[in-house]
C-alpha positions as CSV (number, residue, x, y, z in Angstrom):
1,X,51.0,10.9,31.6
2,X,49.4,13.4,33.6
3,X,49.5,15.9,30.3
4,X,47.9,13.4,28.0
5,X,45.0,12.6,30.0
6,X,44.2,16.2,30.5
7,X,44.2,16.7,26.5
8,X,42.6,13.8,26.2
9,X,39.9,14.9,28.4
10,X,39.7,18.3,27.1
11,X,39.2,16.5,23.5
12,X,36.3,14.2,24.8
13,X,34.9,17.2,26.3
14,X,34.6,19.1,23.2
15,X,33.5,16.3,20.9
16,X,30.5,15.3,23.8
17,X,29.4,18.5,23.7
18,X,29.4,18.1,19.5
19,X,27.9,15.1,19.9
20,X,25.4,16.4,22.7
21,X,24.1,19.5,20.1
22,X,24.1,17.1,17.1
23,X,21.8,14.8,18.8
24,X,19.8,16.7,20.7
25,X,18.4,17.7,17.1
26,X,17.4,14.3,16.7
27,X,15.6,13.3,20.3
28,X,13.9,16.9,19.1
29,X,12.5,15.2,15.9
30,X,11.6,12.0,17.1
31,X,10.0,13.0,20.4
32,X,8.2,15.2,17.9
33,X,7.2,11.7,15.9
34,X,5.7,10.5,19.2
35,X,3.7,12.9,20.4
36,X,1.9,13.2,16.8
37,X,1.6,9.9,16.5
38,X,-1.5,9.5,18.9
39,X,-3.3,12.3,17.4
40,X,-6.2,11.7,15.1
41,X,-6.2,11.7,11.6
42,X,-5.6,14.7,10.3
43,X,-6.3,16.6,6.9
44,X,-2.9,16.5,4.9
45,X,-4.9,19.7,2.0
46,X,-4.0,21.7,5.0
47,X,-0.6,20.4,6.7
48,X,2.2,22.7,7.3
49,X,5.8,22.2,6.3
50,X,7.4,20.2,8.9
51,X,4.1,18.3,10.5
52,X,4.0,14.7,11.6
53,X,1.8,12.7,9.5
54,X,1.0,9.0,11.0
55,X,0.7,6.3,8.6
56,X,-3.4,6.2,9.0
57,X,-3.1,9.7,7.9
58,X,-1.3,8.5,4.5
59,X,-3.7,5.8,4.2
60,X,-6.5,7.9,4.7
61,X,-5.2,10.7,2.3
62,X,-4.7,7.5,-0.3
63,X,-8.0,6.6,0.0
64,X,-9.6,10.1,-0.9
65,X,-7.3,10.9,-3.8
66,X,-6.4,7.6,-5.8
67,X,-7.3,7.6,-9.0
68,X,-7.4,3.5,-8.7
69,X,-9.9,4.0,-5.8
70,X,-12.1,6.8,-8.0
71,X,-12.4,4.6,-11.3
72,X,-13.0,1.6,-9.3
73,X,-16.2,3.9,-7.5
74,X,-17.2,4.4,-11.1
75,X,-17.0,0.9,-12.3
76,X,-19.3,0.0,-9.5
77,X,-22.1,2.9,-10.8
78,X,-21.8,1.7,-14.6
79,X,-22.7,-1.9,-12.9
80,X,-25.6,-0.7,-10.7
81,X,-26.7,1.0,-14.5
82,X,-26.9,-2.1,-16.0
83,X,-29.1,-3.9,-13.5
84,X,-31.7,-0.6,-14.2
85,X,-31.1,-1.4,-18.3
86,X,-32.0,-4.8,-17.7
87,X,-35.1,-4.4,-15.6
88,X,-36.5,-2.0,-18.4
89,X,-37.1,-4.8,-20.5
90,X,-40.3,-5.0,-18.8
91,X,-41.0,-1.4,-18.5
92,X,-43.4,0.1,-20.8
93,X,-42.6,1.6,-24.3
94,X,-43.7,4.8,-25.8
95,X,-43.6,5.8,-29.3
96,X,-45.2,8.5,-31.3
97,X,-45.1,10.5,-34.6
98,X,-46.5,12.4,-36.9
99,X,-46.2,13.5,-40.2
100,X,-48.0,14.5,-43.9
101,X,-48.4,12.1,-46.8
102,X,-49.2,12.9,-50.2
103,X,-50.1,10.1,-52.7
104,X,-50.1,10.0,-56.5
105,X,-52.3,7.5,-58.6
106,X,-51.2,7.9,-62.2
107,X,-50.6,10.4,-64.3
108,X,-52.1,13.4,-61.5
109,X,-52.5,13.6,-58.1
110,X,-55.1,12.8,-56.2
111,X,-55.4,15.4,-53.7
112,X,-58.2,14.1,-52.0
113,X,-55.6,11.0,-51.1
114,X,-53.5,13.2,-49.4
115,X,-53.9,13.3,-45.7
116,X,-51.7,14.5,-42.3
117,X,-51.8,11.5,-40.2
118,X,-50.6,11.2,-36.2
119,X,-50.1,8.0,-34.0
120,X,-49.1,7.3,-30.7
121,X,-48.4,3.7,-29.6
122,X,-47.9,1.7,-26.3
123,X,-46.6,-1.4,-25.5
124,X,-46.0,-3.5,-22.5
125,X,-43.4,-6.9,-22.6
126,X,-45.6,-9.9,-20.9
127,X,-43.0,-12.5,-20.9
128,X,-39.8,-13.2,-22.8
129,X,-39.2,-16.8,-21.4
130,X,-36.3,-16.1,-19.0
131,X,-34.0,-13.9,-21.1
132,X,-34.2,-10.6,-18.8
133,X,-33.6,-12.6,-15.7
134,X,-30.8,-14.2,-17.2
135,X,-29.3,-10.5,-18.1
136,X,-30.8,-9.8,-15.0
137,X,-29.0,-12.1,-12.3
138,X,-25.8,-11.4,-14.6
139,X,-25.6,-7.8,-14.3
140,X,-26.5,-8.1,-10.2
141,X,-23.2,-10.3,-10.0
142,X,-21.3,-8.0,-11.8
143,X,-22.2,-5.1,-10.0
144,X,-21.1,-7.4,-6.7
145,X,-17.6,-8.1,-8.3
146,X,-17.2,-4.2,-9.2
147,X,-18.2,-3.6,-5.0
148,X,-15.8,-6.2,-4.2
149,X,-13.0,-4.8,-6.8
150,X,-13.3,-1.7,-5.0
151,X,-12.9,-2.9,-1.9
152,X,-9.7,-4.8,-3.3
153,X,-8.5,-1.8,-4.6
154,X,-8.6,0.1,-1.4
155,X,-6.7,-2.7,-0.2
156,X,-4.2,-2.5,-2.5
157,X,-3.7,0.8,-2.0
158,X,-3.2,0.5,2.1
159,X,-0.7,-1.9,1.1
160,X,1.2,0.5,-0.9
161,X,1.3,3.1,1.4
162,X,2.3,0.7,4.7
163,X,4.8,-0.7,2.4
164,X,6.4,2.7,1.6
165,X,6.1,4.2,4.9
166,X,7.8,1.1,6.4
167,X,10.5,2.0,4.2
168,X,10.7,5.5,4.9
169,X,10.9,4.4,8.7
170,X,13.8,2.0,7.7
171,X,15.6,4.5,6.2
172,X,15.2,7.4,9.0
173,X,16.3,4.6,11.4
174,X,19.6,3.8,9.3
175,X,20.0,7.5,9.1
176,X,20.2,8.2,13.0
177,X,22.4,5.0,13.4
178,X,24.7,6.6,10.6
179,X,24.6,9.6,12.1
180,X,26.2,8.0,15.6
181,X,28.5,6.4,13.5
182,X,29.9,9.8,12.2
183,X,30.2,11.3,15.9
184,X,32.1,7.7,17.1
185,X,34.0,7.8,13.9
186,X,34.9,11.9,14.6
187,X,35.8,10.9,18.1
188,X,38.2,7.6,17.0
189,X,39.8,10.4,14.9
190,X,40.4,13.0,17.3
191,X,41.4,10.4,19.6
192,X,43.5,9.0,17.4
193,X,44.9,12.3,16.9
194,X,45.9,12.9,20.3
195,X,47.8,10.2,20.9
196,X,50.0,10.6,17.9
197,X,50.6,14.0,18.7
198,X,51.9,12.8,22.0
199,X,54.2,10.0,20.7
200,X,52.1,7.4,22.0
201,X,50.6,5.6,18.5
202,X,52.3,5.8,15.1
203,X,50.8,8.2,12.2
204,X,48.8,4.9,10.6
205,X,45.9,4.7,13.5
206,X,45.1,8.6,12.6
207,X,45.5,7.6,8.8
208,X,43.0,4.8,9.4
209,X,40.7,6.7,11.6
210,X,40.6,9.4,8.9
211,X,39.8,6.8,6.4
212,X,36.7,5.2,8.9
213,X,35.5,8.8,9.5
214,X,35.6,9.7,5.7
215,X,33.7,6.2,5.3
216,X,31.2,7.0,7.6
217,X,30.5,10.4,6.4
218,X,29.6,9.1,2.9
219,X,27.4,6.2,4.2
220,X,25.6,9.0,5.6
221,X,25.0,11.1,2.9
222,X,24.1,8.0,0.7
223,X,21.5,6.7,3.6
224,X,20.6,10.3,3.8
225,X,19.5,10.3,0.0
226,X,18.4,7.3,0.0
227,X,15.9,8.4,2.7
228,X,14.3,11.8,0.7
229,X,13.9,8.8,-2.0
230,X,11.8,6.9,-0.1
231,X,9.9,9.9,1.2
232,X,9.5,10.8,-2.5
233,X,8.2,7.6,-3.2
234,X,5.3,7.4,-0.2
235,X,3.8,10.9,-1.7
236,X,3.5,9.0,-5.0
237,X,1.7,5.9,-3.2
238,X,-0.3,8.7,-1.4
239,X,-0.8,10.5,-4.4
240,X,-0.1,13.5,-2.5
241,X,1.4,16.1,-5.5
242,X,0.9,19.2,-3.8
243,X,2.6,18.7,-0.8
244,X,5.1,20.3,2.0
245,X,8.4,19.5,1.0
246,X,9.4,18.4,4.7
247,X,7.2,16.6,6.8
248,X,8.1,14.1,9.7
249,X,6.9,10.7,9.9
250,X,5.4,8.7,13.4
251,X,6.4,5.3,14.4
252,X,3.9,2.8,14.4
253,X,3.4,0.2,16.7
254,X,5.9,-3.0,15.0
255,X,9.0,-0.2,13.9
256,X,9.0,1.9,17.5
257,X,11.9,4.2,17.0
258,X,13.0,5.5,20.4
259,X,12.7,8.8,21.4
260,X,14.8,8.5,24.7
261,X,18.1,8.8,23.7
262,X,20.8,9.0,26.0
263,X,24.1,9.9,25.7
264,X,26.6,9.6,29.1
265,X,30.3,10.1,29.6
266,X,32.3,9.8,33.0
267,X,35.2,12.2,32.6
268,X,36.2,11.9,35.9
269,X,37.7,8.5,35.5
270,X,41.1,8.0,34.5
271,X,42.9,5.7,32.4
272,X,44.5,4.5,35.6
273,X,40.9,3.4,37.2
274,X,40.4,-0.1,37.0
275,X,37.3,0.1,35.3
276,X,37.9,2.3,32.7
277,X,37.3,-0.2,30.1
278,X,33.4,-0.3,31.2
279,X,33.3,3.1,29.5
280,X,33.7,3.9,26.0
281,X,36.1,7.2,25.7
282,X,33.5,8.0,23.0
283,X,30.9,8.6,25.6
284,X,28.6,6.8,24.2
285,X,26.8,4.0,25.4
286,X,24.5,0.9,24.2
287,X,21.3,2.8,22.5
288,X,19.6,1.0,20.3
289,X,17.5,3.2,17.8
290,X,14.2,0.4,17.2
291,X,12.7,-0.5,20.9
292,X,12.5,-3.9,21.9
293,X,9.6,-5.4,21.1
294,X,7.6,-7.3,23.9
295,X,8.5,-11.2,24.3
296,X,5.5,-12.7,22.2
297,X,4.9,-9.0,19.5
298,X,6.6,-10.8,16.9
299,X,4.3,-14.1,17.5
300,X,1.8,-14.5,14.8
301,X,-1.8,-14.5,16.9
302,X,-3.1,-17.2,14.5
303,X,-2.3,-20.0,12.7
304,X,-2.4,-21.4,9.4
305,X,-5.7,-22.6,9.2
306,X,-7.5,-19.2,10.5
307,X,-5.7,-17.0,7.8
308,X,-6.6,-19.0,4.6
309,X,-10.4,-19.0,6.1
310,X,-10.4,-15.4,7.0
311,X,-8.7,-15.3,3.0
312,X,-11.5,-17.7,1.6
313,X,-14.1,-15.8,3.5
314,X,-13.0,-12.2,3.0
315,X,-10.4,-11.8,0.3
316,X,-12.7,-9.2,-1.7
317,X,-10.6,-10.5,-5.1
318,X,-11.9,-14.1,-4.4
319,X,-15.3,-13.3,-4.3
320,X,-15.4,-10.9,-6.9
321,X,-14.2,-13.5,-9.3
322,X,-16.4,-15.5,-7.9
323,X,-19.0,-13.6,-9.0
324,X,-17.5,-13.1,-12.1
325,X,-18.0,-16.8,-13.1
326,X,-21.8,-16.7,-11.7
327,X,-22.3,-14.0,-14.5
328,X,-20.5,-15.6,-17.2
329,X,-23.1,-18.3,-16.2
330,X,-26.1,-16.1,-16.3
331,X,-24.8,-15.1,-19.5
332,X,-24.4,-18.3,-21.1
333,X,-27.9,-19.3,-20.0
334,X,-29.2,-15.7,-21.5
335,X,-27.5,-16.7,-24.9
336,X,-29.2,-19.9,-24.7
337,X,-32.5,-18.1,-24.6
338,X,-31.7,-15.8,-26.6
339,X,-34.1,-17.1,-29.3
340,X,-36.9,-17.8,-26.6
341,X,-40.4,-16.0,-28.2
342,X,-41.7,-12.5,-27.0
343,X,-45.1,-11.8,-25.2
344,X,-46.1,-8.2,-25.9
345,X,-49.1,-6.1,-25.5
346,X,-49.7,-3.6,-27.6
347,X,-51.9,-0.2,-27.8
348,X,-52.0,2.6,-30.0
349,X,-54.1,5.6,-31.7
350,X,-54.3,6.7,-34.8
351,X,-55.4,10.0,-36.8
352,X,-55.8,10.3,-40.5
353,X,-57.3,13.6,-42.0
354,X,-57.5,13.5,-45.9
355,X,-59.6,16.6,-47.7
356,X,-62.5,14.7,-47.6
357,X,-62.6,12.1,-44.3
358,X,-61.1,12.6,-41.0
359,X,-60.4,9.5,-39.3
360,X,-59.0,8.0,-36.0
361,X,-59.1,5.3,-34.0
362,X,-57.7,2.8,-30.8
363,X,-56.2,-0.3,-31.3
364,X,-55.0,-3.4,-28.6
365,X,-53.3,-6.6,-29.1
366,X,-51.0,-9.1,-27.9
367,X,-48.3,-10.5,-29.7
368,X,-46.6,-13.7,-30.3
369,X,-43.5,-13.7,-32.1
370,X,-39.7,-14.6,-32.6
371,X,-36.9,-12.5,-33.9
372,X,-34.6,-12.8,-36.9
373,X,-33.2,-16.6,-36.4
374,X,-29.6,-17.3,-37.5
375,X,-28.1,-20.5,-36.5
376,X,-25.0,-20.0,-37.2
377,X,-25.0,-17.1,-35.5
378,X,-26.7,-18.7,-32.8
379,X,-24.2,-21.7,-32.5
380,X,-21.0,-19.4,-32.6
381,X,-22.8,-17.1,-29.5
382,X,-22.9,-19.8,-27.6
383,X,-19.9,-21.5,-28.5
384,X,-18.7,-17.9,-27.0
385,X,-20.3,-17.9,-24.0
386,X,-19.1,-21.3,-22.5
387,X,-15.6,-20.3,-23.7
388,X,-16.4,-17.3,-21.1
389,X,-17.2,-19.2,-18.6
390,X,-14.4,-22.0,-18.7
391,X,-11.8,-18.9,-18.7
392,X,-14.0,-17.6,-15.3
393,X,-14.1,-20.7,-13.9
394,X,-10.1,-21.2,-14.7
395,X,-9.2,-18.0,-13.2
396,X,-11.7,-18.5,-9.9
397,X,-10.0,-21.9,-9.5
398,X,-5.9,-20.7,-10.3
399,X,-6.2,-18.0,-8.0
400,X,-8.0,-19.8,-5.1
401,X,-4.9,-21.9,-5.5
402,X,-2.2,-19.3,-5.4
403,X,-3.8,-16.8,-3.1
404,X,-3.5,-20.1,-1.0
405,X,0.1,-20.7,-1.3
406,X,0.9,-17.1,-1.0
407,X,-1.0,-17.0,2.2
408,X,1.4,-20.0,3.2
409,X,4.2,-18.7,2.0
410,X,3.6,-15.4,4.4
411,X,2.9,-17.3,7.4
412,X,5.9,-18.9,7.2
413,X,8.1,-16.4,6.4
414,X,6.7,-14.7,9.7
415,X,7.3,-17.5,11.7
416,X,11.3,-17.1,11.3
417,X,11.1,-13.5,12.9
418,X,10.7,-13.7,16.9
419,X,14.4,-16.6,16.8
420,X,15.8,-13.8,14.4
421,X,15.0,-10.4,16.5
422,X,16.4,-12.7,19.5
423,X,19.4,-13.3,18.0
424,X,20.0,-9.8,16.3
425,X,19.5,-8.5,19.9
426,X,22.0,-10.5,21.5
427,X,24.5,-10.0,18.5
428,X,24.0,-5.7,18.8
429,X,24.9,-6.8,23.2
430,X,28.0,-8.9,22.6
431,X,29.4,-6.5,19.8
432,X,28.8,-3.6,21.9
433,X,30.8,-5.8,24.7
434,X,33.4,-6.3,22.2
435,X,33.5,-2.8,21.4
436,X,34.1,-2.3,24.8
437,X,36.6,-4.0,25.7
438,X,38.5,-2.8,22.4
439,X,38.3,0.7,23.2
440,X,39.4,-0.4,27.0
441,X,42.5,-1.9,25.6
442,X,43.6,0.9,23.1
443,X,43.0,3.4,25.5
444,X,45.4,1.7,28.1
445,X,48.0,0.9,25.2
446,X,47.4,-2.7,24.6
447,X,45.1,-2.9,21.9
448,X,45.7,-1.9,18.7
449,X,43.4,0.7,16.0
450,X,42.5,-2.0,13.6
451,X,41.1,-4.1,16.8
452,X,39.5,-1.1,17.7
453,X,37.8,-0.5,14.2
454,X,36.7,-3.4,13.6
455,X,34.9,-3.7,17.1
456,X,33.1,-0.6,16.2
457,X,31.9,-1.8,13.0
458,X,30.8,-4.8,13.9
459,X,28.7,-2.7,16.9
460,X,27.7,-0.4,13.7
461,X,26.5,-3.6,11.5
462,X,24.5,-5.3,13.9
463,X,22.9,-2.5,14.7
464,X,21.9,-2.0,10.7
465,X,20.9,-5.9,10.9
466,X,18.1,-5.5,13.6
467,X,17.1,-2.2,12.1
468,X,16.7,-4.4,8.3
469,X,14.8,-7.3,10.4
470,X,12.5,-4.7,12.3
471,X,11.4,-3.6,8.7
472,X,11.5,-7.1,7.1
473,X,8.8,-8.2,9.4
474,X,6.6,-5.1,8.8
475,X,6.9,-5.7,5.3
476,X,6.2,-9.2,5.2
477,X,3.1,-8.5,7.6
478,X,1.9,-6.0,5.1
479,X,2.3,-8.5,2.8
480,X,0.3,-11.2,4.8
481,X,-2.5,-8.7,5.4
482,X,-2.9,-8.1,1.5
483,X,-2.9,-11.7,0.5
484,X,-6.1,-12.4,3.0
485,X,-7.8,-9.1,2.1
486,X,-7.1,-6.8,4.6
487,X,-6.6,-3.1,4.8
C-alpha cells in the first residue's frame, strides 16, 4: 500500500507541476486582459502583435473605417445639397451671349443688315405660389432622415461588433475550460494508469480514460478553431484588414473572465485520511472561469414601458422614416402645385451694331405666366405622389409596430436570465460535489471509472452551460440596445 501511494504521489506531483506551467500561461493572458482593459481607447493603425484591444476600442475603430458609416456621411451631404438647390429657386439668374448675324433679303445680301449683336439678361423669381417651399420643407426632412440613418447606422455597427466580441469572449472562455478538461482528463489517465500497473483496477478504466483524454483533446482543438473563427469574424465587423495577426481581447463588465486562478493540491494527505475525499487527486479545485455576477447585475434597471418610450423617442430608424413620410407629403403638395403660375422680374441689355447703326439699350419687366400644361401628365404625377406617400405612411406605421414587439420580445427574453445564472451556478457546485465524492470513492477502491467519468463530465458541462448563459444574456442585451436605438 505504502508503494502505491508513493507512485501515486510522485504521479500527482509531476502532472501538478504540468498543470501548474500550462496554466500559468493562461492567468498570464488574462491578467494581461484586465489590466488593458481600463486603459483608454487606443489607436488600433498602430497596435502591436499581441495587444489587448477592449471592445470600445473595436467600436471605435468600426466607427472610423466602415464603409456603411462613410456612405451614410455622404448621403447626409447630397441631402444638405438639395435644400441649397431648392432655395436657388429664388436666387437670381444670369444669362449672357453674344454672337454675329448675317441676313439675306433676296437674291443678294444686304450687308448693311448684317450686324454683331451682345445681350446680357437678369432675372429675379417673385413668387411661384408655394412650389419651392414645398421642395423646400421636403428636402429639409430628408436631409433629417439621412442624419438619423447615420446615426442608425453607427448603431448598427456597435451592434455588430458587441455581438462578435461577445462571441469571441464565449469562445476564449470555452477554450480555458477545455483546456482544464485536458489536464483533469491527462491526470484520470495517469491515474488510471497507476493503478493498473499495480494490480489494483483492470486494463478497461485506462482504456476509458484514454478514450476521455483523446475526447477532450479534440474538443479542444475544435473550440480552439472555432475561437481564431470568431476572432476572424470581429476584424470583419471592425473592418480592420490590415491587422496583427494575434491580439488579446478584455472582459467587459457582463462576461468577467477571471484572472485569479488557483490551482491547490494537498499531497501530504493519504488515502487513509479520513477526509481525503474533500480533495480531488487531480489537484484541482472549484474555479469557475466567468465571475459571479452581483445579486441584482442580471436585473433589467427598467421596465417595459421606459424602453418602448426611450424606442419611440430615440430609435433614430423611427424618426427617420418618420421624416420620410413628412417628405413624401411635401412632395405630394409640390406636385399639386406644380402648375401654380410664376412671378418673374426681368432685366436685360442689348447691343446691335449693323454697318450703318449701332444700337443698344435696357429693358425691365415682370412676368406672368404658366408652363407647358399636360393633364395627363399632371393626373399620373399625382396619382404617383400619394402612392408615395401611402407606402411611407405603411412602412412608418409596420415598423412602429414591430420595432414594438421586438422591444417586447427582448425584455422578456432578459427577464429569464438572473433564475437561469442561479440555477447554472448551483448546478456547476453540486456537480463539482459529485465530482468529489466520485474521485473520493475511486481513489479508496469503492467507486468505479465510469462513476468517475461521468462526475467529471457533468462538472465539465455545467461549466460550458453557465459560460453559454453568460454570453446568451450579452447577446440578447446587445440585442435589446439595437432595437431602442442605442449604441
Amino acid at each position: 500500500m505504502k508503494k502505491i501511494l508513493v507512485y501515486n504521489v510522485f504521479i500527482m506531483r509531476n502532472s501538478f507541476l504540468y498543470i501548474c506551467k500550462m496554466f500559468a500561461v493562461v492567468i498570464l493572458t488574462i491578467g494581461l486582459h484586465t489590466n488593458s482593459y481600463v486603459l483608454a481607447i487606443q489607436d488600433l493603425t498602430t497596435v502591436p502583435a499581441g495587444e489587448t484591444i477592449t471592445l470600445e476600442d473595436c467600436i471605435n475603430y468600426a466607427f472610423e473605417n466602415s464603409p456603411i458609416i462613410k456612405k451614410a456621411k455622404n448621403n447626409v451631404l447630397a441631402a444638405k445639397s438639395k435644400i441649397g438647390q431648392a432655395k436657388s429657386t429664388y436666387f437670381p439668374s444670369l444669362s449672357a451671349s453674344t454672337g454675329y448675324y448675317i441676313q439675306q433679303n433676296g437674291e443678294n445680301w444686304d450687308r448693311s443688315k448684317n450686324y454683331h449683336g451682345v445681350s446680357v439678361d437678369l432675372s429675379q423669381k417673385i413668387y411661384d405660389f408655394g412650389k419651392m417651399n414645398a421642395t423646400l420643407n421636403a428636402s429639409k426632412y430628408n436631409t433629417k432622415a439621412a442624419e438619423l440613418a447615420l446615426e442608425y447606422a453607427y448603431v448598427q455597427t456597435a451592434y455588430n461588433v458587441k455581438m462578435r466580441y461577445i462571441n469571441c469572449l464565449h469562445y476564449w472562455a470555452k477554450v480555458l475550460i477545455n483546456q482544464r478538461n485536458v489536464a483533469i482528463q491527462q491526470l484520470q489517465y495517469e491515474r488510471a494508469k497507476a493503478l493498473f500497473d499495480e494490480g489494483l483496477k483492470s486494463r478497461i478504466d485506462v482504456v476509458d480514460a484514454e478514450v476521455a483524454l483523446d475526447n477532450a483533446k479534440f474538443a479542444l482543438v475544435e473550440i480552439t478553431s472555432d475561437y481564431y473563427t470568431e476572432i476572424m469574424l470581429l476584424k470583419n465587423a471592425m473592418y480592420w484588414a490590415n491587422c496583427p495577426q494575434q491580439y488579446k481581447l478584455a472582459p467587459t463588465e457582463a462576461f468577467n473572465i477571471l484572472t485569479d486562478y488557483k490551482y491547490e493540491s494537498d499531497l501530504s494527505k493519504s488515502i487513509d485520511d479520513a477526509d481525503f475525499h474533500t480533495v480531488l487527486t487531480q489537484g484541482i479545485h472549484k474555479e469557475n472561469v466567468i465571475a459571479q455576477m452581483k445579486d441584482n447585475f442580471f436585473v433589467l434597471p427598467h421596465d417595459i414601458d421606459w424602453y418602448l418610450d426611450y424606442s419611440r423617442k430615440n430609435n433614430p430608424y423611427i424618426l427617420g422614416i418618420k421624416l420620410i413620410e413628412n417628405a413624401a407629403n411635401e412632395n405630394l403638395k409640390g406636385t399639386k402645385r406644380m402648375y401654380n403660375p410664376d412671378i418673374d422680374l426681368a432685366l436685360g441689355y442689348n447691343l446691335r451694331n449693323t454697318n450703318v447703326l449701332v444700337s443698344n439699350g435696357f429693358n425691365a419687366g415682370v412676368k406672368f405666366g404658366f408652363g407647358g400644361i399636360n393633364a395627363m401628365y399632371f393626373k399620373t404625377k399625382i396619382e404617383e405622389a400619394k402612392a408615395n406617400l401611402a407606402m411611407a405612411q405603411n412602412d412608418t406605421e409596420t415598423y412602429i409596430i414591430d420595432n414594438e414587439w421586438d422591444v417586447r420580445d427582448k425584455v422578456a427574453w432578459m427577464l429569464k436570465f438572473p433564475k437561469e445564472v442561479e440555477i447554472k451556478l448551483d448546478q456547476i457546485e453540486r456537480s463539482l460535489e459529485y465530482f468529489e465524492l466520485a474521485d473520493g470513492r475511486y481513489s479508496v477502491g469503492t467507486g468505479n471509472f465510469i462513476e468517475l467519468q461521468n462526475a467529471a463530465n457533468e462538472y465539465y458541462k455545467a461549466q460550458l452551460d453557465y459560460v453559454d448563459v453568460i454570453s446568451e444574456y450579452n447577446q440578447v442585451y446587445a440585442m435589446l440596445e439595437k432595437s431602442i436605438g442605442m449604441r
